[in-house]
C-alpha positions as CSV (number, residue, x, y, z in Angstrom):
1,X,5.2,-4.4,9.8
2,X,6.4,-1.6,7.8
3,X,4.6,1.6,7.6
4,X,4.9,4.6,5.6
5,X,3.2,7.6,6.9
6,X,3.0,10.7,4.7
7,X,2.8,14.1,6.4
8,X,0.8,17.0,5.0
9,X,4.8,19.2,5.3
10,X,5.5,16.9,2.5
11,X,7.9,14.7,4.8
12,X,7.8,11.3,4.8
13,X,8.6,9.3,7.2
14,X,9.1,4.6,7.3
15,X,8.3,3.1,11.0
16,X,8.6,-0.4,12.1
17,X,5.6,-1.2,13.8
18,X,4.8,-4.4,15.7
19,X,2.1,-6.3,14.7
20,X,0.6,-6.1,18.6
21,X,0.2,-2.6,18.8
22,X,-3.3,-0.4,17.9
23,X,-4.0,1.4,14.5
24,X,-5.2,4.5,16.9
25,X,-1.9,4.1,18.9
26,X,0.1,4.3,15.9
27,X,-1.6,7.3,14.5
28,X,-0.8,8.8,17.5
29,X,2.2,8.4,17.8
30,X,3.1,9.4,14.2
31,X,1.0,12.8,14.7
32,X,3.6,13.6,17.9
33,X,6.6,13.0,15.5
34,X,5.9,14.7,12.3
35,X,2.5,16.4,12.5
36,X,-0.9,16.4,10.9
37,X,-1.2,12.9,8.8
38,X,-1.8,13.4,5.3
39,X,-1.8,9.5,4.4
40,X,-0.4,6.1,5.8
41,X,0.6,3.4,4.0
42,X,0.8,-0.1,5.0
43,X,2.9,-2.8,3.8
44,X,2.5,-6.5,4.3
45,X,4.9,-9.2,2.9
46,X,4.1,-10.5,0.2
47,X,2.7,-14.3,-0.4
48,X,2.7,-16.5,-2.7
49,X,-0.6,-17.7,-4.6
50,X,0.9,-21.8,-3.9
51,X,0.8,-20.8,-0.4
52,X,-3.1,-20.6,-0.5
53,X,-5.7,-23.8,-0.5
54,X,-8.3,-24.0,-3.3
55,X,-10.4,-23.7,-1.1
56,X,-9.1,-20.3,0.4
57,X,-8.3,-18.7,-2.7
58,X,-12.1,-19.3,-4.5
59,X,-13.3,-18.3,-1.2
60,X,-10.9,-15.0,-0.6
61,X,-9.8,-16.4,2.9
62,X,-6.3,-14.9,3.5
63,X,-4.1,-16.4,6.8
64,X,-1.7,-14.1,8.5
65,X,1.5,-15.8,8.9
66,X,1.7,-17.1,12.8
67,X,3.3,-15.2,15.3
68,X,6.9,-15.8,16.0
């Protein structure tokens, strides 16, 4: 997963996370790199709405793709 972590310097700064490891291990980690956190940004891969069931999309279920 890709994750963009803005720092209050005004750096900015793209990790490659895995998918395994803690939101609070992550944050961290980040603050030992580049100092105090002023925003992080996560990005998921985008899916297609024909990848969804009826059912799942009336009732705003979302699957995250299986682990590889």
């Amino acid at each position: 997963m890709k994750i963009l972590v803005n720092f209050k310097s005004g750096f900015k700064q793209i990790f490659i996370v895995p998918k395994s490891m803690l939101a609070v291990e992550f944050r961290n980690m980040a603050k030992e790199i580049g100092g105090k956190i002023d925003s992080i940004e996560f990005s998921l891969p985008t899916r297609r709405p024909s990848n969804f069931t009826r059912s799942e999309l009336s009732e705003g279920i979302i699957r995250l793709p299986d682990k590889r």
